[in-house]
C-alpha positions in Angstrom: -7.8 -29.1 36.0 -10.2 -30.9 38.4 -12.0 -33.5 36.5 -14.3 -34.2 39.8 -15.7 -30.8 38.9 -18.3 -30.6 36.1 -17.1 -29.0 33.0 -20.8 -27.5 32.5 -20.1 -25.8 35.7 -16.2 -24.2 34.8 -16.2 -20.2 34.2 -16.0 -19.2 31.2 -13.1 -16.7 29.9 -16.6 -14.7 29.3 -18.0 -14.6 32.6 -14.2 -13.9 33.7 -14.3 -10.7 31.9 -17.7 -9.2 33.0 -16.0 -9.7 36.9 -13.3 -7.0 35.3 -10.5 -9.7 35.4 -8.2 -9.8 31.6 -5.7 -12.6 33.6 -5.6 -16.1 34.7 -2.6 -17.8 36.8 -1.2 -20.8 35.6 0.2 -23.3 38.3 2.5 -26.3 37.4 3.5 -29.0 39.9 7.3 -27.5 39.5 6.4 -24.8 41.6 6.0 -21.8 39.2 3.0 -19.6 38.1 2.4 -17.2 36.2 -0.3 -14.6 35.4 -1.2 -15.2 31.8 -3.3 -12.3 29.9 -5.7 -14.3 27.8 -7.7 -11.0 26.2 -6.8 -13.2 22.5 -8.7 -16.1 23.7 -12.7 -16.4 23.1 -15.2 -16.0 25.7 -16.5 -19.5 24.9 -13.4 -20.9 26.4 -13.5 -22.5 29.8 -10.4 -21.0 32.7 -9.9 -24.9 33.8 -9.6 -25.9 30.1 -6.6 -23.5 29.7 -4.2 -25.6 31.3 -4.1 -27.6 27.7 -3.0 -24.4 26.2 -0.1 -23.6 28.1 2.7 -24.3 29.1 5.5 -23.8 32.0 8.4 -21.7 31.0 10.4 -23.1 33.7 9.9 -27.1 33.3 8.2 -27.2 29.7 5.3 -29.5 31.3 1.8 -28.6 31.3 0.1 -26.4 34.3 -2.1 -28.5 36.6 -4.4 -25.6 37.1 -5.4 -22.1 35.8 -8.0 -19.9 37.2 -8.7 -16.1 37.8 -6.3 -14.0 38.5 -8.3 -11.8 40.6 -5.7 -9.8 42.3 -5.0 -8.2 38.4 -9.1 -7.3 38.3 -9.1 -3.8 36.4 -10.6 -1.9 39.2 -8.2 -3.1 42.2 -6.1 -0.4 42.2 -8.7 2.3 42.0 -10.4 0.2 45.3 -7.1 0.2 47.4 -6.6 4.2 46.5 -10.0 5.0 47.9 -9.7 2.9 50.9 -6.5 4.7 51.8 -6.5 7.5 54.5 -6.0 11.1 53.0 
């Protein structure tokens, strides 16, 4: 989480979701992430906030950041498909 950034200003898991995107990656300091799929969370909640819900499989601390995982967006696939030579 970046605390110089103002919270009125975070996405929301919402706004997240209308951009096609059902993930966020978490990243601790160890040095893992992971793509988390949040679809149980509400829309009210805010992706920098998430970091107080999870945490790290690997160390057991909490993640120092979460955010979109846009590579996971629903229609990525159909994109790179199209924009392949037939």
């Amino acid at each position: 989480m970046r605390p110089e950034l103002d919270e009125a200003l975070w996405m929301s898991l919402g706004n997240m979701r209308t951009h096609r995107v059902r993930n966020v990656v978490a990243r601790c300091r160890c040095g893992h992430a992971a793509s988390v799929n949040v679809d149980m969370l509400p829309d009210e909640a805010k992706v920098p906030a998430l970091c107080r819900r999870f945490r790290c499989s690997r160390c057991g601390k909490r993640p120092y950041s979460t955010e979109p995982d846009w590579p996971t967006r629903v229609d990525t696939e159909a994109k790179r498909q199209s924009a392949l030579p037939q």
